[in-house]
C-alpha positions as CSV (number, residue, x, y, z in Angstrom):
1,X,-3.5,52.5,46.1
2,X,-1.0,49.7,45.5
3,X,-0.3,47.3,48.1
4,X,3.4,46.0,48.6
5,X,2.6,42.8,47.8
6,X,1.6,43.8,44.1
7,X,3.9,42.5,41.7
8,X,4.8,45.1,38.3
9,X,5.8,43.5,34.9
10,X,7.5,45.1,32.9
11,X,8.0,43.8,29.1
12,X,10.6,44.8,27.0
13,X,10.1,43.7,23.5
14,X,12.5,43.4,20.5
15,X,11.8,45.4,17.2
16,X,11.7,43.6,13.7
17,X,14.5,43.4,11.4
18,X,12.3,45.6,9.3
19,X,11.7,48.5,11.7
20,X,15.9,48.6,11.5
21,X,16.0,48.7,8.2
22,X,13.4,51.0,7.6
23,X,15.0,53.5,10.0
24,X,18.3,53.0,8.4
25,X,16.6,54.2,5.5
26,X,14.9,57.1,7.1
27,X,18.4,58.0,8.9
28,X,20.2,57.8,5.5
29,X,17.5,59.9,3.7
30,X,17.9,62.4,6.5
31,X,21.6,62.5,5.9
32,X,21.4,63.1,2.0
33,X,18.6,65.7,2.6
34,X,20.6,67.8,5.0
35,X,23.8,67.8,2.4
36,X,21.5,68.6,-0.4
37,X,20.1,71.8,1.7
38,X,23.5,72.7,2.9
39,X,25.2,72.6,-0.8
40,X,22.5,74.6,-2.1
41,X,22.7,77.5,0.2
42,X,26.3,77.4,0.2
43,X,25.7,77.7,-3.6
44,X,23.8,80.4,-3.3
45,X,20.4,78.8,-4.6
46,X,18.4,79.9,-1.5
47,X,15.2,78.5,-3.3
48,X,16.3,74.8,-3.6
49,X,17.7,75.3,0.2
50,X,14.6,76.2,1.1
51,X,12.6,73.4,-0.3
52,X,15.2,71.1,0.9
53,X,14.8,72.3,4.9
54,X,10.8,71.5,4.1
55,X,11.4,68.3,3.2
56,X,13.9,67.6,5.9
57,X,11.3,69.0,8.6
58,X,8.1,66.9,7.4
59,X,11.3,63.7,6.7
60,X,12.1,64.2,10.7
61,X,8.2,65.1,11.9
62,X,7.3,62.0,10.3
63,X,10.1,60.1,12.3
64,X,9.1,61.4,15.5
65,X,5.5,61.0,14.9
66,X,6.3,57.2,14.0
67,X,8.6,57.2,16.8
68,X,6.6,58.3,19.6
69,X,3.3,56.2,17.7
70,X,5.6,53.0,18.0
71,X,3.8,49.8,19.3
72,X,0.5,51.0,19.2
73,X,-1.0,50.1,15.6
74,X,-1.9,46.8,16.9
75,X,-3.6,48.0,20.9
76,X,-7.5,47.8,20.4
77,X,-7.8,50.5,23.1
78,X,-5.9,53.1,20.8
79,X,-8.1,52.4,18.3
80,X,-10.2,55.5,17.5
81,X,-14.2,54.6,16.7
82,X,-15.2,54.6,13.6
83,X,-18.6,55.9,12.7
């Protein structure tokens, strides 16, 4: 139980100018992945479309995984054991 005299802090901490460029990157690779596999089925080359939604889906998986995993590379008590 919490008492009201307990005092919350709540941090809010900037990202580095790397993790902004690094999603610009992913964003932009997104982008030309999504044309590529749109042009290709419109050409009719259903293989290369295919390949192209793969790659788009393990592109974005990777960005939510990264995403949602955010800030907790460096917290001890996320660490998994090693044997």
């Amino acid at each position: 139980m919490t008492n009201a005299t307990d005092v919350f802090t709540i941090t809010i901490r900037r990202r580095p100018w790397w993790f902004w460029a690094l999603a610009g990157v992913w964003l932009l690779l997104e982008v030309v992945i999504f044309q590529t596999a749109f042009a290709s089925a419109r050409e009719s080359e259903y293989r290369a479309a295919t390949i192209c939604w793969i790659a788009a889906a393990v592109v974005a998986g990777g960005g939510v995984f990264g995403w949602l995993r955010r800030g907790q590379a460096g917290r001890p008590d996320k660490w998994s054991k090693q044997l």
